[in-house]
PASEBA-1860 file (N, C-alpha, C; in nm, 3 decimals):
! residues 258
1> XXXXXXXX> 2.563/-13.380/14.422/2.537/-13.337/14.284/2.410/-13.402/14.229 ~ 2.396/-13.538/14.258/2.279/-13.598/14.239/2.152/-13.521/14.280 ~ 2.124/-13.564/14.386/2.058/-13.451/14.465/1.992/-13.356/14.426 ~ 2.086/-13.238/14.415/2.052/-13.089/14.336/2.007/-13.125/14.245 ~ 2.045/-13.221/14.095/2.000/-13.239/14.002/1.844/-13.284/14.000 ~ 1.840/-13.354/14.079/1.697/-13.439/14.124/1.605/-13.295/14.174 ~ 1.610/-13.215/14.217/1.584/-13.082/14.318/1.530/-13.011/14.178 ~ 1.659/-12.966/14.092/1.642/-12.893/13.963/1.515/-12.932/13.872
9> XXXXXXXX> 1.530/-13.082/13.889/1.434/-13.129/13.777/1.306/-13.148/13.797 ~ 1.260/-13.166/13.942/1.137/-13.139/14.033/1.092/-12.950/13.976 ~ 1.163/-12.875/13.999/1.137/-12.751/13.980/1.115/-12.700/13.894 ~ 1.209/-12.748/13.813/1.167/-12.745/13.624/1.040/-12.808/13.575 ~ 0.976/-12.909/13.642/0.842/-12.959/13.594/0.738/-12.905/13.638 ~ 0.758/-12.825/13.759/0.644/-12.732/13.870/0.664/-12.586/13.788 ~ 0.775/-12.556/13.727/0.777/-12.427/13.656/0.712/-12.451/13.501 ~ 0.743/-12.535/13.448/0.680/-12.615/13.306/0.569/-12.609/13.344
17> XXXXXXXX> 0.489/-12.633/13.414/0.342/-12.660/13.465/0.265/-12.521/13.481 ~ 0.335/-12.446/13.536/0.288/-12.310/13.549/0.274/-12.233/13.464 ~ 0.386/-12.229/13.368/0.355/-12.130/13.265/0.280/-12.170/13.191 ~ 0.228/-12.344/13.160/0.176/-12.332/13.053/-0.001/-12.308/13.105 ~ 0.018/-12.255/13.216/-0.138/-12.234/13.272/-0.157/-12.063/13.219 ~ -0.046/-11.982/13.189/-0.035/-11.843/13.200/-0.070/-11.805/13.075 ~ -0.088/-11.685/13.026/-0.084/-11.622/12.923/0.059/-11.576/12.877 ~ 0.111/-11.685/12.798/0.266/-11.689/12.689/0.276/-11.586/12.610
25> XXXXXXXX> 0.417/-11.510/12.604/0.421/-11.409/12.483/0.404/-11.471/12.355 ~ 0.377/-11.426/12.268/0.347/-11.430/12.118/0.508/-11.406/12.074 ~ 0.578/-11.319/12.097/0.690/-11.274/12.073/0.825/-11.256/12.158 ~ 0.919/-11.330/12.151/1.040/-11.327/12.307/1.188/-11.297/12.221 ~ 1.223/-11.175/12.243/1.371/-11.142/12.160/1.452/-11.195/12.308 ~ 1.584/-11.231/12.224/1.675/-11.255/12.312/1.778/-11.221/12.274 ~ 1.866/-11.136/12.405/2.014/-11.077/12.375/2.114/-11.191/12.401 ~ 2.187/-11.269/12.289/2.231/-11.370/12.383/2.383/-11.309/12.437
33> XXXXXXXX> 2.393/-11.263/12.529/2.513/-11.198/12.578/2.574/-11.275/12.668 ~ 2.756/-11.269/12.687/2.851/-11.349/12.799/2.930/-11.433/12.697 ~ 2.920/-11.458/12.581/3.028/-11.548/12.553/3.156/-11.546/12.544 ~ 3.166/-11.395/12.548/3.331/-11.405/12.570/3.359/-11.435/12.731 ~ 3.269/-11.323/12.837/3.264/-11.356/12.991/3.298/-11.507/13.026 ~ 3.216/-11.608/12.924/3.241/-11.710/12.967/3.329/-11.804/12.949 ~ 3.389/-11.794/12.810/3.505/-11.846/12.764/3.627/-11.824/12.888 ~ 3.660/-11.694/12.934/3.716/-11.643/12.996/3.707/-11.695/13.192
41> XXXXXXXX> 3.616/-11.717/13.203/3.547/-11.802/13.336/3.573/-11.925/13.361 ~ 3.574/-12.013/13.192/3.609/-12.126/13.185/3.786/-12.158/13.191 ~ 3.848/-11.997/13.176/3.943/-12.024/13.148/4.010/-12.127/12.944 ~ 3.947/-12.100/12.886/3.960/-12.119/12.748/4.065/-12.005/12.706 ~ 4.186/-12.046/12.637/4.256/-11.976/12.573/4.201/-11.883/12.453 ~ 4.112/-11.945/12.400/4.064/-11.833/12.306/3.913/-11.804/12.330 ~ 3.888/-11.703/12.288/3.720/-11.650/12.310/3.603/-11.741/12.229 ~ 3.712/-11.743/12.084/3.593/-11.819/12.000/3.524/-11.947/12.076
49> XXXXXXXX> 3.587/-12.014/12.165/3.518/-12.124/12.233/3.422/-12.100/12.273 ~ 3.385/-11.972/12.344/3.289/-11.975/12.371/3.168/-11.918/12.293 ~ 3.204/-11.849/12.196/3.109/-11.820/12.097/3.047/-11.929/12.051 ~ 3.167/-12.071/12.051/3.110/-12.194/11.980/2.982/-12.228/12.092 ~ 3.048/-12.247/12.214/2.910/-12.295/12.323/2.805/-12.235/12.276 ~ 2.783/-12.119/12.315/2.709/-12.008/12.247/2.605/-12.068/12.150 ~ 2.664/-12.067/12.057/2.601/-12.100/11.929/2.527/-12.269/11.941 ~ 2.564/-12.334/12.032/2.536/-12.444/12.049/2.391/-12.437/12.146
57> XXXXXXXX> 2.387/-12.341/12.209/2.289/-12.310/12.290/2.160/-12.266/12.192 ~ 2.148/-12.207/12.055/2.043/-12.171/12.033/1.951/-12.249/11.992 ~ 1.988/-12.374/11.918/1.821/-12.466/11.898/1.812/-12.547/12.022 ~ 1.895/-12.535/12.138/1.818/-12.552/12.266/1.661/-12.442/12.305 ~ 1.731/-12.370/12.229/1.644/-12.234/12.295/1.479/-12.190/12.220 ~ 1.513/-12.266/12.094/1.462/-12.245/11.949/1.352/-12.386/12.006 ~ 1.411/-12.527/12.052/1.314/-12.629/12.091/1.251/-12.593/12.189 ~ 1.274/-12.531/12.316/1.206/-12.462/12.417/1.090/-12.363/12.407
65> XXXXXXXX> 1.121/-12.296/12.276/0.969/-12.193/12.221/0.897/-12.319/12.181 ~ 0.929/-12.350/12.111/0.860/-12.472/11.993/0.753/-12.541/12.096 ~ 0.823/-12.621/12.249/0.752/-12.666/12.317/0.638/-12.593/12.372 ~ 0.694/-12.470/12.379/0.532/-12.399/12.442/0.472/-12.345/12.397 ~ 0.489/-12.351/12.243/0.391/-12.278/12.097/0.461/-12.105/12.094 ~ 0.578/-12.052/12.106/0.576/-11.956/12.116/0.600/-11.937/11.930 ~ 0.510/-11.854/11.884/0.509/-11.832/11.753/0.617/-11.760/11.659 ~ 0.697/-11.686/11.754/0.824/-11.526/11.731/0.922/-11.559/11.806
73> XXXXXXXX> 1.059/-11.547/11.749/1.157/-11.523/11.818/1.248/-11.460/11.761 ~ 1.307/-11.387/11.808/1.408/-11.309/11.790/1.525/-11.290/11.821 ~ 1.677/-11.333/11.760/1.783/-11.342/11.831/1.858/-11.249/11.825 ~ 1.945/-11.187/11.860/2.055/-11.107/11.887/2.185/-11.156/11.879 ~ 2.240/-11.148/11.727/2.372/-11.292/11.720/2.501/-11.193/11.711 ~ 2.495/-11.043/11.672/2.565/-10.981/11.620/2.536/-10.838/11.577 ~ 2.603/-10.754/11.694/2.533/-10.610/11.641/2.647/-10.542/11.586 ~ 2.599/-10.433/11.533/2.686/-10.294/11.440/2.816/-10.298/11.519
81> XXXXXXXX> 2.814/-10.286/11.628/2.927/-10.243/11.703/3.038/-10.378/11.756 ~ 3.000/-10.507/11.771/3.085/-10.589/11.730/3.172/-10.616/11.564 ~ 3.155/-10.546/11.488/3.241/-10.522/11.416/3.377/-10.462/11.430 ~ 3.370/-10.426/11.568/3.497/-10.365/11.596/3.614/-10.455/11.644 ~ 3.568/-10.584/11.643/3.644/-10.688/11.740/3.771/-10.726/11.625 ~ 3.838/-10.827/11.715/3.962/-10.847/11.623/3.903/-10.938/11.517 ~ 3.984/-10.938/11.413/3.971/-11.005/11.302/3.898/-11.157/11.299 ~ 4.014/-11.240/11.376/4.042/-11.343/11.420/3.864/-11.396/11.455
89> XXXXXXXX> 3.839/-11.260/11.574/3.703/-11.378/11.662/3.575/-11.357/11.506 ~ 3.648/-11.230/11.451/3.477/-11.171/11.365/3.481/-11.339/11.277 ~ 3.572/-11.374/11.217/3.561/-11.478/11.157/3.526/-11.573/11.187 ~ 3.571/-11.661/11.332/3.528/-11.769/11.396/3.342/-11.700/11.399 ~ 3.289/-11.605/11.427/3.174/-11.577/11.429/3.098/-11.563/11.333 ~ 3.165/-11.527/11.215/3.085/-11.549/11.072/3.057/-11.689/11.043 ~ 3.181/-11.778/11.085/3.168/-11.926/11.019/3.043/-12.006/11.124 ~ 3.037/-11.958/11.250/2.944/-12.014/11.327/2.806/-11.959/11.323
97> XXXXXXXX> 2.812/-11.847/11.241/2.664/-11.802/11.204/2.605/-11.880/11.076 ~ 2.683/-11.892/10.986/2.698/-11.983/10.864/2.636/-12.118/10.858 ~ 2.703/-12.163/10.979/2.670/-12.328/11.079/2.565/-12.335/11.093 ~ 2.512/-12.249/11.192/2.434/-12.271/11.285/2.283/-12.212/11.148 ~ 2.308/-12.127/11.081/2.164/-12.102/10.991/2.149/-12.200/10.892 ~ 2.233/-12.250/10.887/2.240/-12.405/10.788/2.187/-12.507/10.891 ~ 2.219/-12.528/10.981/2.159/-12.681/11.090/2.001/-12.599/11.132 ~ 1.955/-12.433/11.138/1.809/-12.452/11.150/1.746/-12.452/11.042
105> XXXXXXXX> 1.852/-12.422/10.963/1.718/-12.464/10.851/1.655/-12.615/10.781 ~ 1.740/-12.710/10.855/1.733/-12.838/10.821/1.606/-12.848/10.960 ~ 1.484/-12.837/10.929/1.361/-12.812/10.997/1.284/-12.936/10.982 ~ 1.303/-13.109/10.896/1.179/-13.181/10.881/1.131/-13.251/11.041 ~ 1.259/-13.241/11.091/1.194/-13.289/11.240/1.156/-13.230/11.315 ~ 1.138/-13.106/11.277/1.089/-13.017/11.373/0.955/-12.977/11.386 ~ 0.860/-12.988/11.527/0.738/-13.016/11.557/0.672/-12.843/11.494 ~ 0.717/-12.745/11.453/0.691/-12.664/11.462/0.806/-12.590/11.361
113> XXXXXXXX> 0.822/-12.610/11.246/0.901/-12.558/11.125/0.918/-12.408/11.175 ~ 0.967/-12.324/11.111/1.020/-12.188/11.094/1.040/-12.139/11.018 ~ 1.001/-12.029/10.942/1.045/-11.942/10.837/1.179/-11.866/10.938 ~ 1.269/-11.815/10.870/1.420/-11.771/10.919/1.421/-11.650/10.808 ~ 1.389/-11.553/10.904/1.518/-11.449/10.879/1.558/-11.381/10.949 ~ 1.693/-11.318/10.855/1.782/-11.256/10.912/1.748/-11.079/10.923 ~ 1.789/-11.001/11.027/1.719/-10.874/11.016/1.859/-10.793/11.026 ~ 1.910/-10.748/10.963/2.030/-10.601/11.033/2.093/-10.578/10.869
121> XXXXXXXX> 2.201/-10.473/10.901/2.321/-10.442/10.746/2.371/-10.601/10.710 ~ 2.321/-10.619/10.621/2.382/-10.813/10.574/2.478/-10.783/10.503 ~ 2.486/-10.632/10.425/2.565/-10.607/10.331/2.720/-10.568/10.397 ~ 2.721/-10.538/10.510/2.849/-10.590/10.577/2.888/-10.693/10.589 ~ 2.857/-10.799/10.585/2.888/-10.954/10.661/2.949/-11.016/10.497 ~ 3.064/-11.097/10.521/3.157/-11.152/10.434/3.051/-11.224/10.331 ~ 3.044/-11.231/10.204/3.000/-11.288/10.099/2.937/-11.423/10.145 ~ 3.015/-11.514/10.223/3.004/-11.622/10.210/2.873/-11.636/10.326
129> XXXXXXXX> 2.899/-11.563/10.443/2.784/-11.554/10.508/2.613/-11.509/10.452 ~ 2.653/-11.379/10.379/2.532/-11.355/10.304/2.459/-11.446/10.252 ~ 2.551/-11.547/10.131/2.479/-11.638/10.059/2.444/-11.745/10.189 ~ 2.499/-11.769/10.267/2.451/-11.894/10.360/2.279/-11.834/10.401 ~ 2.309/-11.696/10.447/2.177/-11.594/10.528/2.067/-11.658/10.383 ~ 2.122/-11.610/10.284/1.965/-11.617/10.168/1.921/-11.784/10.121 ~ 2.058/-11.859/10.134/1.965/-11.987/10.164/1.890/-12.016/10.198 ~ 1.935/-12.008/10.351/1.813/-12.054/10.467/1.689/-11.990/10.425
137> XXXXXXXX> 1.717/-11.822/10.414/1.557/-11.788/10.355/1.524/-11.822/10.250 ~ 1.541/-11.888/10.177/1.477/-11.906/10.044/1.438/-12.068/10.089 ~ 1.482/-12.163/10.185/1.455/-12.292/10.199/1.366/-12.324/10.306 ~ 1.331/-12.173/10.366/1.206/-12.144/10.467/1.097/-12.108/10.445 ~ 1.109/-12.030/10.303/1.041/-11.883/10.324/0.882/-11.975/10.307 ~ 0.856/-12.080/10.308/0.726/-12.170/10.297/0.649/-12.220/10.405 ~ 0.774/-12.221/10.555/0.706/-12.219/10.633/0.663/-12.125/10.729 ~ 0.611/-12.220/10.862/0.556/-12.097/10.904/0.436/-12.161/10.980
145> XXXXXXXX> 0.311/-12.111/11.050/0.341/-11.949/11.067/0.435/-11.932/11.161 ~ 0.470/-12.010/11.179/0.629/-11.986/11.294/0.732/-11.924/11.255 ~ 0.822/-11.808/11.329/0.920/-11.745/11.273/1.062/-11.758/11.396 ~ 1.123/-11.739/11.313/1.254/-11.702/11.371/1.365/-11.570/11.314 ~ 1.350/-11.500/11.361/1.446/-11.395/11.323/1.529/-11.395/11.399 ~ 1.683/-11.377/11.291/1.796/-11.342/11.378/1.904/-11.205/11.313 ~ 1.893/-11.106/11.463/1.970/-11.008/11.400/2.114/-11.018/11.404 ~ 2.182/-11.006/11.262/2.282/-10.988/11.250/2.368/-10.880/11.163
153> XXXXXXXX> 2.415/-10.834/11.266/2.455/-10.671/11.147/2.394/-10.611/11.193 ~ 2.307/-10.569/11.314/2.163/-10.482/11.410/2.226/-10.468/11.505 ~ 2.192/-10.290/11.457/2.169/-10.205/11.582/2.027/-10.139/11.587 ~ 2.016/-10.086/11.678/1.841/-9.994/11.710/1.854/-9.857/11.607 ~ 1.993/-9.814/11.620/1.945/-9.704/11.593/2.001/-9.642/11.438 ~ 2.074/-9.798/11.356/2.027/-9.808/11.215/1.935/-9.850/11.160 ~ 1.878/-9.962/11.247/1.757/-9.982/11.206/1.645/-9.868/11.168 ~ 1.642/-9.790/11.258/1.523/-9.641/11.267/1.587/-9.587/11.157
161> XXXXXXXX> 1.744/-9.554/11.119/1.790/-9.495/11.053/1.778/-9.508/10.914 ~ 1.783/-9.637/10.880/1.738/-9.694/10.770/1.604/-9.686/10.704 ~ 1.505/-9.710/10.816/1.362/-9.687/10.830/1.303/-9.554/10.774 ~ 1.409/-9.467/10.803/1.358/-9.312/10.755/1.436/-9.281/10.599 ~ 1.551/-9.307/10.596/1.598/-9.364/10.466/1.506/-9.410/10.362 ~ 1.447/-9.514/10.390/1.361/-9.589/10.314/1.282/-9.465/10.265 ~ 1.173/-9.408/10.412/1.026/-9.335/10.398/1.071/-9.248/10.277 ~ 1.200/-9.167/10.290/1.180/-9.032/10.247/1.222/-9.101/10.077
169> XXXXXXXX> 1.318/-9.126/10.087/1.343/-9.213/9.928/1.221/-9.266/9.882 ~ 1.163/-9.352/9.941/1.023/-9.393/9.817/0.911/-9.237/9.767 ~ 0.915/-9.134/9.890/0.810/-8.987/9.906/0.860/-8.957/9.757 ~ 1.021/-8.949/9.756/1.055/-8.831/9.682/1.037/-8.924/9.546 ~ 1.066/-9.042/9.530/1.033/-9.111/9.387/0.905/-9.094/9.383 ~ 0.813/-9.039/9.489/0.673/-9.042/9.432/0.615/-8.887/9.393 ~ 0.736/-8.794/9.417/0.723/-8.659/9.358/0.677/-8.562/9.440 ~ 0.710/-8.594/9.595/0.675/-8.509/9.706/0.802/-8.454/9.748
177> XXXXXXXX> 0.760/-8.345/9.807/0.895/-8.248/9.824/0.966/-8.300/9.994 ~ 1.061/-8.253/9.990/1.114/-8.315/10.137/1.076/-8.213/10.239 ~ 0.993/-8.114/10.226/0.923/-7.995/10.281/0.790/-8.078/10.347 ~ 0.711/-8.139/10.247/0.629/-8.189/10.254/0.589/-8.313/10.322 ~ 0.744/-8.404/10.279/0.782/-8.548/10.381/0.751/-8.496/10.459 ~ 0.862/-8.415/10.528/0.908/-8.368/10.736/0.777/-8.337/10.777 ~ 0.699/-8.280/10.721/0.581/-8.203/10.764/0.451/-8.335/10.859 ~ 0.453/-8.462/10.734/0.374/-8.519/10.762/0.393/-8.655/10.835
185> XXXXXXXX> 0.560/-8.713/10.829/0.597/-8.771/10.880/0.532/-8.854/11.052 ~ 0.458/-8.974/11.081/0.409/-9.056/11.166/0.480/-9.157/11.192 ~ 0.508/-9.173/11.356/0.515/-9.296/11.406/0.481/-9.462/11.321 ~ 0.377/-9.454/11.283/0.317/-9.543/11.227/0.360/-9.550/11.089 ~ 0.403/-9.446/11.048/0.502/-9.434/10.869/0.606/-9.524/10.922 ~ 0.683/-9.488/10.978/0.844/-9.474/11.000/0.802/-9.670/11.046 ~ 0.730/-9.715/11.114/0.724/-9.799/11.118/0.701/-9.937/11.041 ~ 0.636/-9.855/10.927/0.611/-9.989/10.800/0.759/-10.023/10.735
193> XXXXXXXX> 0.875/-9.925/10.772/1.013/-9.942/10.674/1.094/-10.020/10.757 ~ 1.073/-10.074/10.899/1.146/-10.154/10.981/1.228/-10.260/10.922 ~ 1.297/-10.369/10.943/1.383/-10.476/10.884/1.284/-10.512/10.867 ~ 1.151/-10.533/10.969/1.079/-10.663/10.969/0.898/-10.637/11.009 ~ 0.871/-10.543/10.941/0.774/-10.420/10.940/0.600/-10.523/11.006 ~ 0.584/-10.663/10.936/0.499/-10.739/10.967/0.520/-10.826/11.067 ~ 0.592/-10.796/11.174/0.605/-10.890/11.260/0.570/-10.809/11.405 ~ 0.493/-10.885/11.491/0.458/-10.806/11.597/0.551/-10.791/11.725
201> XXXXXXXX> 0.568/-10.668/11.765/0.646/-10.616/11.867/0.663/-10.726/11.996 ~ 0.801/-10.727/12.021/0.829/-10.832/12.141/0.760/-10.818/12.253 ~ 0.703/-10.922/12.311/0.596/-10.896/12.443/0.702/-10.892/12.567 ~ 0.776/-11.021/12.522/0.952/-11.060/12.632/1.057/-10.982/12.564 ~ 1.130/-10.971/12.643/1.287/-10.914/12.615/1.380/-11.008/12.738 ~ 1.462/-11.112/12.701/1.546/-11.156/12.757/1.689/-11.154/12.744 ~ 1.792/-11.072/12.829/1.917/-11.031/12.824/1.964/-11.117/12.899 ~ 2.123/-11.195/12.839/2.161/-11.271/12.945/2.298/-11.239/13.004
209> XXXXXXXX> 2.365/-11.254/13.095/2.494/-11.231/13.139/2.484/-11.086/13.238 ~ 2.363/-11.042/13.303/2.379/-10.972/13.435/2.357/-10.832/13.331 ~ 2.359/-10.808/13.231/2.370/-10.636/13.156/2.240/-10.576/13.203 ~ 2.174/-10.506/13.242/2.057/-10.411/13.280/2.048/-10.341/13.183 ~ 2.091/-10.351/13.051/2.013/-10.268/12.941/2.024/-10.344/12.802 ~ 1.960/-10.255/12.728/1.888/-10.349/12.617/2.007/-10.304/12.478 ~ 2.121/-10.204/12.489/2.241/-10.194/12.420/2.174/-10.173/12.271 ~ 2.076/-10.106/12.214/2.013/-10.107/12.094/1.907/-10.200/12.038
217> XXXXXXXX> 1.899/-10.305/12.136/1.806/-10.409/12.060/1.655/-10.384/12.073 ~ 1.617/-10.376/11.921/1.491/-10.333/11.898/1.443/-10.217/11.969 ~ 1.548/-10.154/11.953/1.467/-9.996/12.000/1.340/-9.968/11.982 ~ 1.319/-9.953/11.863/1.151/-9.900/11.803/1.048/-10.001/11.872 ~ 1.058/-10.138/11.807/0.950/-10.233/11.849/0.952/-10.256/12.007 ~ 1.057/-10.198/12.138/1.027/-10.243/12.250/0.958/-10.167/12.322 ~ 0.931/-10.085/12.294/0.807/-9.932/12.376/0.735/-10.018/12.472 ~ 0.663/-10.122/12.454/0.587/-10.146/12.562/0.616/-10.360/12.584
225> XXXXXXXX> 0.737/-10.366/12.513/0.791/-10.493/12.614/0.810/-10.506/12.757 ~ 0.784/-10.648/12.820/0.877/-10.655/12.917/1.012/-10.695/12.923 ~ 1.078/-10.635/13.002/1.246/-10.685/13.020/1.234/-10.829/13.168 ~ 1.353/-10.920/13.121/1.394/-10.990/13.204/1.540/-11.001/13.191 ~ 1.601/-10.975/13.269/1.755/-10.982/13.253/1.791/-11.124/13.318 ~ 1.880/-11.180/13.274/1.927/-11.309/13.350/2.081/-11.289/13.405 ~ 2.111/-11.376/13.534/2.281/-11.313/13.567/2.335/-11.366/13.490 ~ 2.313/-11.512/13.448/2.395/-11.623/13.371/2.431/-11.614/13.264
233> XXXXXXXX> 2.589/-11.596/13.179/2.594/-11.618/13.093/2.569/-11.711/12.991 ~ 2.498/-11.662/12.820/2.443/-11.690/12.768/2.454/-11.932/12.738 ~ 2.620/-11.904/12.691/2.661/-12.077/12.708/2.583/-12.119/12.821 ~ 2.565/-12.057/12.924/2.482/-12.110/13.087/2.395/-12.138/13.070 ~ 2.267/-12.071/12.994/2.146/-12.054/13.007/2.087/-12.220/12.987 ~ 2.042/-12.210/13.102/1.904/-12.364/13.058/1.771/-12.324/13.098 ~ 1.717/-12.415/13.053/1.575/-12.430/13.017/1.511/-12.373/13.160 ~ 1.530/-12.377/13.276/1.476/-12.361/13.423/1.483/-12.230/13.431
241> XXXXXXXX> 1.602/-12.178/13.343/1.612/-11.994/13.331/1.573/-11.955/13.232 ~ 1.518/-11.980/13.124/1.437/-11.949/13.029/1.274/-11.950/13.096 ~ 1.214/-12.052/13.164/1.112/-12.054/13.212/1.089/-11.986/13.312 ~ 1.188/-11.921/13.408/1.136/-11.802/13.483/1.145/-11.683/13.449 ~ 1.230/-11.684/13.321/1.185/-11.539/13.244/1.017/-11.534/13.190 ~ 0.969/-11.680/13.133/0.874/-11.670/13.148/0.740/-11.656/13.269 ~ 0.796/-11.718/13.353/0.691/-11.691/13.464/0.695/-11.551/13.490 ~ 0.784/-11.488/13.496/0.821/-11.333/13.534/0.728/-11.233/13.448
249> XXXXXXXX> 0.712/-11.266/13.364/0.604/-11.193/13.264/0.487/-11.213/13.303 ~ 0.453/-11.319/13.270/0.342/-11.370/13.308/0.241/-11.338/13.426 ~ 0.354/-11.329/13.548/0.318/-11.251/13.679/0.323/-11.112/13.651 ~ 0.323/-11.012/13.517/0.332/-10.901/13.515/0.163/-10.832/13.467 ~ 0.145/-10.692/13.529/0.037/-10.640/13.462/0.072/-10.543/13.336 ~ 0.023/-10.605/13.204/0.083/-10.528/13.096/0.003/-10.387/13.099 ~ 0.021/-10.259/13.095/0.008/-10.131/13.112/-0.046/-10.071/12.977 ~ 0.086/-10.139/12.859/0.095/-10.068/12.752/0.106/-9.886/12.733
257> XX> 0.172/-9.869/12.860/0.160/-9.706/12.881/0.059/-9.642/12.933 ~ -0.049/-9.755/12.984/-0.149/-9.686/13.077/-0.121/-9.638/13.196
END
């Protein structure tokens, strides 16, 4: 066990070394997926345990950008369609979203502060969470230019939905006909009404727990991301697998649809 560890940590400093020779995304969303997989692996009687690991894993993840200047991040804490879960876990998951946006926003030691927000329907999520969500932003909204967004209440394809919502509602308060909207309607419209309209499109996409697809996240903004999927569930993830998602990019030729 020694050994391996000694092995790991050799590799982790030769991979640390490399990327920071590479050209780093500006922007890295992450699906953090497996916490129930893993609760369940561990054998834990209840799921929420592992949501707790989970949640314990993200300012690991949050100090790991920080170290290599990554300016954007983007989490994936909670989409539209986990609302369907039992009562029981939605709660253990509200109170650990609550937690956990309260301990990042306590930022003075941090080499690299964060403005925090939250991106998805907030107006679903229990009262008490909301007000925790507008804290943090209101006890951030100064720093910067470092960000952290985390979606909660996000899916892809309310987001767009919302987005067009927005367009046509402000057209028609401005006395244009909905003949006239459809007609002229752009990519580049539909895009200023996003959750998070000033923030630039993810360069990384990191999914964890073996899934091969991206399940709604950031539909619109991922057109010309790269994907890295990881097998390991999310509680798993360390720093040696975060950094070959980065090398993995890095070794990529970006196209942008060329």
């Amino acid at each position: 066990m020694l050994f391996r560890d000694l092995i790991y940590r050799v590799y982790e400093r030769q991979l640390d070394h490399l990327v920071r020779r590479g050209p780093l995304p500006r922007h890295v969303g992450v699906i953090l997926d497996g916490n129930r997989r893993y609760a369940r692996k561990m054998g834990f009687s209840y799921v929420g345990d592992g949501h707790r690991r989970g949640a314990d894993k993200v300012e690991d993840l949050v100090d790991w950008c920080d170290g290599l200047g990554i300016p954007v991040i983007t989490l994936w804490a909670l989409s539209t369609d986990n609302f369907r879960r039992a009562p029981d876990e939605l709660d253990t998951i509200y109170a650990l979203i609550e937690e956990k946006v309260e301990a990042l926003t306590e930022q003075r030691d941090r080499r690299t502060p964060r403005r925090i927000r939250v991106v998805g329907r907030r107006e679903l999520l229990p009262p008490s969470t909301q007000a925790a969500i507008e804290r943090a932003e209101e006890a951030t909204k100064d720093a910067g230019p470092f960000e952290l967004l985390i979606a909660i209440g996000y899916g892809g394809r309310e987001e767009i939905t919302d987005a067009v919502r927005r367009l046509i509602a402000e057209r028609v308060r401005a006395g244009e006909s909905l003949e006239g909207i459809a007609a002229s309607i752009e990519p580049d419209e539909i895009g200023k009404y996003l959750y998070a309209p000033d923030v630039a499109d993810p360069d990384l996409i990191i999914r964890t727990s073996g899934e091969l697809r991206l399940s709604g996240f950031l539909l619109w903004q991922s057109a010309y991301s790269e994907f890295y999927f990881s097998d390991v569930f999310w509680p798993e993830f360390r720093r040696i697998d975060f950094l070959r998602a980065i090398r993995s990019y890095e070794e990529r030729e970006r196209r942008r649809g060329a």
